[in-house]
N, C-alpha and C positions, 0 to 999 in steps of 0.2 A: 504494500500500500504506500503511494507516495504521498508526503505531508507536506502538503504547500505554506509557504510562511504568512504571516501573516502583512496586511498590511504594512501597517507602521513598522515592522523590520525591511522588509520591500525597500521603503522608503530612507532607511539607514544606511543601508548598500547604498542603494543610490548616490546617497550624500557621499557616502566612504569611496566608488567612484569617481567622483566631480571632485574632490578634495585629492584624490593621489593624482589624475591628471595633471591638476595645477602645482601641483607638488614637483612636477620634471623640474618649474623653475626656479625653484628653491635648491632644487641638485644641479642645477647650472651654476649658482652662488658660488661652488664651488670657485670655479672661473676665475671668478673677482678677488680672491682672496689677497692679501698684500704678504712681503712679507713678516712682517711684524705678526700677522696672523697667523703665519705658516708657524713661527719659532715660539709662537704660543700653545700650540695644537690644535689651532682654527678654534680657541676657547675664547677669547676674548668679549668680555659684554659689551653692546652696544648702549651708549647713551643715553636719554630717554628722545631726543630730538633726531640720534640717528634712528632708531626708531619708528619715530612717525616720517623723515622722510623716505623710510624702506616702503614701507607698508604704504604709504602714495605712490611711489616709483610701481609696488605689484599693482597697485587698482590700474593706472592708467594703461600700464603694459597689459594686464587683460583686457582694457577696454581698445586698443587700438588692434591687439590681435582679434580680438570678434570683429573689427570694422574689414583686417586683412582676409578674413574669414569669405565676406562678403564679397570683396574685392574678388577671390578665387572663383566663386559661384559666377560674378560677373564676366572673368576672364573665360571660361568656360564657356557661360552661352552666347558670349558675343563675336566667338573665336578668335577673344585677343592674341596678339603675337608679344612678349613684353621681355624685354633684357634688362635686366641693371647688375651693371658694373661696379664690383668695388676694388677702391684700389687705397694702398698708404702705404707708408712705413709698417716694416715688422712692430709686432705689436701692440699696431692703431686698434687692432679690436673689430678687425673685419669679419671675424671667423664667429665671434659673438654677435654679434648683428643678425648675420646670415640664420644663426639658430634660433634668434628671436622669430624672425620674419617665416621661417618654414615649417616655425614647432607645432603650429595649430593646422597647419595646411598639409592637402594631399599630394605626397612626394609625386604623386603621375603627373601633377597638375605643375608643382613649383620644384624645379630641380636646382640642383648647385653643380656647380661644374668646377671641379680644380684640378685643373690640369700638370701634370708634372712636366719636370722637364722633357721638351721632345727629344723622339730619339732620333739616332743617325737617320732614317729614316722619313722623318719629318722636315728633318734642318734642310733635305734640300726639296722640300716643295715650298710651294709658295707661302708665303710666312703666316697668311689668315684661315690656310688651309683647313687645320684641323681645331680652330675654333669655329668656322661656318659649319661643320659637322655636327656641332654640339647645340645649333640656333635652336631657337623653339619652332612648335609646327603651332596651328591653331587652335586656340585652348589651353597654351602652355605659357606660364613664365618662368626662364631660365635666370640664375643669378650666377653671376663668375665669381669666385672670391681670386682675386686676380685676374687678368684678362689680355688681349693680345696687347694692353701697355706694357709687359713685359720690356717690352724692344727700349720703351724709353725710360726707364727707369735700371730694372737689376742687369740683364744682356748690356747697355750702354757703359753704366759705370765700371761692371765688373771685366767688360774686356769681351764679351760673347758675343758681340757681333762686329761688322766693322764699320768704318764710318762712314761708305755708302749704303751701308744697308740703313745705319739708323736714320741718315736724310731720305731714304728712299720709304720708310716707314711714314714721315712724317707729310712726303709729298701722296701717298697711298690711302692715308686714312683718316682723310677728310670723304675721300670720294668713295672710302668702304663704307664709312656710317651713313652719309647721305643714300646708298644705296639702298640699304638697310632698311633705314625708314621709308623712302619709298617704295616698300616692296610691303609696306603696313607693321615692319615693325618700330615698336615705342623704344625706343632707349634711350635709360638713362643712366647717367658716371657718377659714383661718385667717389670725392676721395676723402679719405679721414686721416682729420691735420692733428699731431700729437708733437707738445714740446720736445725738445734736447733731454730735460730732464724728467721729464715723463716715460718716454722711453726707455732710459735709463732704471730707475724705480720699476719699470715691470720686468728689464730683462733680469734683473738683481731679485727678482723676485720668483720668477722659473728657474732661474736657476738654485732657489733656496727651497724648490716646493718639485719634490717626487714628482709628483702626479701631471707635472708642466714640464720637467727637464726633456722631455721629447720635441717638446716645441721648438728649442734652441738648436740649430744646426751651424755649420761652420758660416754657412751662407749668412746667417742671420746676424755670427757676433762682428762677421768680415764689416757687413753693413755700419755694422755700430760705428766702426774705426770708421768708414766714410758717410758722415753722417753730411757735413758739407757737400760732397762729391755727390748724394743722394738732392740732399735742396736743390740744388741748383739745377741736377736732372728733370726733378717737380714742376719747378717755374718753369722750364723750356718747354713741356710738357704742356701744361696748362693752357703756357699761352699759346702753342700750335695746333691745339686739338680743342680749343674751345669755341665751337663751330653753332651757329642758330639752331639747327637741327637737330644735335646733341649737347646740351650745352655741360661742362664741369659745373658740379655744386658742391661746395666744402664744408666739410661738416666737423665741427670745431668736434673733438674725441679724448680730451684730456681728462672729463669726467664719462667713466663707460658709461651708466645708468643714462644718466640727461642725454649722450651721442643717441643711443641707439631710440628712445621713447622720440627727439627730434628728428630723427632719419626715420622712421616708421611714418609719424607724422606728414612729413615732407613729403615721402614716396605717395602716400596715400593721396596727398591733396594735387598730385600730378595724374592722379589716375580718373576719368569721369565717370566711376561707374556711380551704381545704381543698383539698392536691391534687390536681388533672383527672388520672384513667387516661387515658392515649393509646396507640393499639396501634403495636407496631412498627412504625415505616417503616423498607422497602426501597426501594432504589431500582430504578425498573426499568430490564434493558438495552434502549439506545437502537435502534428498529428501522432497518435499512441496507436501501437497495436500491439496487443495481446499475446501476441507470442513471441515478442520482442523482450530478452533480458541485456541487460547490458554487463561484459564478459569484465570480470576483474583483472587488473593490470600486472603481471610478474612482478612479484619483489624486487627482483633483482635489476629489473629495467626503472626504476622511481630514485629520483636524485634524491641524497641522506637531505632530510630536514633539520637544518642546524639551527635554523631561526623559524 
């Protein structure tokens, strides 16, 4: 005989679901951690004013992913085409962004794309090659976290390309995004601007925290040493790819929380949608038959329950 719960436990679950959902981003916290946190044991109490501005940063952060929510439903029935581009400094907090913006949405719908270095392979086709492969189709928005600026940024300063290839990137890709977009797709750049010393403070900070030191590659502490040689990459940057049609938007990223709830925000008010009618779902009841038991599971195949 099976014993159906009752309501008001029904309704427990429920709540006990919708609470561990939101709960992923409290285990993204993690992320944020500094190091002072790390050498405490992530024990340190928060203030009563850090506090209240934690718990505003969650209310708005769920209120803008419900509104990204929409957005997807939107890009779906209207067969948007949609890219944005992020780009910074190691560190900027581009990879936290990306997990805000996709954490509620359906990976079919919003992909990320990070591409590693190309290989031999690659390097000798055409340079936008194997990111046009990764474009969205209709219904789809793709996010790079990094993207074909490569060429003017890390390939540039670090020596990996040469110097007509990076003038012939910049003669090239004006006339690849304008393509782009008239072919219906939206994109949009943007880059996240992070002090000398901010930078600094996070890399001193993976490298003080287990759970980050995979982050740090040689690539990354190389950059450090050319932090100059990276500026000035940036500006050139900027000013030759900031085109009507795509334009750069700089998104101040010095405090993580405020970048990313302002870059949601932003993305969003660039987007015109409008919300999807969806008709009621019911759910339906589950069909029983009678000579149906369902088989108990080998011991031996069931992970030890430690918790």
């Amino acid at each position: 005989m099976i014993v159906q719960p009752d309501h008001e436990e029904v309704l427990k679950r429920i709540e006990r679901e919708l609470i561990d959902g939101y709960d992923e981003e409290l285990e993204l916290e993690v992320e944020d951690r500094t190091a002072e946190d790390v050498l405490a044991g992530g024990k340190r109490e928060l203030d009563p004013h850090a506090k209240l501005e934690r718990l505003a940063y969650f209310r708005e952060l769920f209120r803008l992913q419900g509104e990204l929510v929409k957005v997807q439903d939107w890009v779906v029935a209207t067969k948007r085409k949609i890219v944005v581009i992020f780009e910074g400094r190691d560190a900027a907090g581009k990879g936290g962004i990306i997990k805000r913006i996709t954490q509620r949405l359906n990976p079919r719908v919003a992909r990320v794309v990070a591409l590693p270095a190309p290989s031999d392979r690659e390097r000798t086709q055409w340079y936008f090659q194997r990111y046009v492969a990764n474009l969205p189709a209709a219904g789809e928005m793709v996010l790079f976290d990094r993207s074909w600026y490569n060429r003017a940024g890390v390939e540039h300063v670090m020596g990996f390309c040469t110097p007509d290839e990076y003038e012939e990137f910049f003669r090239s890709v004006p006339e690849f995004e304008r393509m782009l977009v008239r072919s219906g797709v939206q994109l949009v750049k943007y880059w996240f601007s992070i002090t000398d010393e901010e930078q600094e403070l996070r890399f001193l900070a993976r490298i003080h925290d287990p759970l980050k030191q995979w982050k740090l590659s040689p690539m990354d502490l190389e950059s450090r040493r050319r932090w100059e040689d990276y500026t000035r990459a940036k500006e050139v940057m900027l000013e030759r790819t900031h085109i009507a049609e795509a334009p750069w938007w700089v998104v101040n990223a010095v405090d993580k929380k405020r970048a990313r709830l302002n870059c949601i925000r932003h993305l969003l008010s660039l987007m015109p949608y409008t919300e999807v009618a969806h008709a009621e779902v019911h759910l339906p009841a589950r069909m029983r038959k009678e000579d149906y038991s369902r088989r108990p599971t080998p011991a031996q195949m069931m992970v030890p329950e430690h918790y």
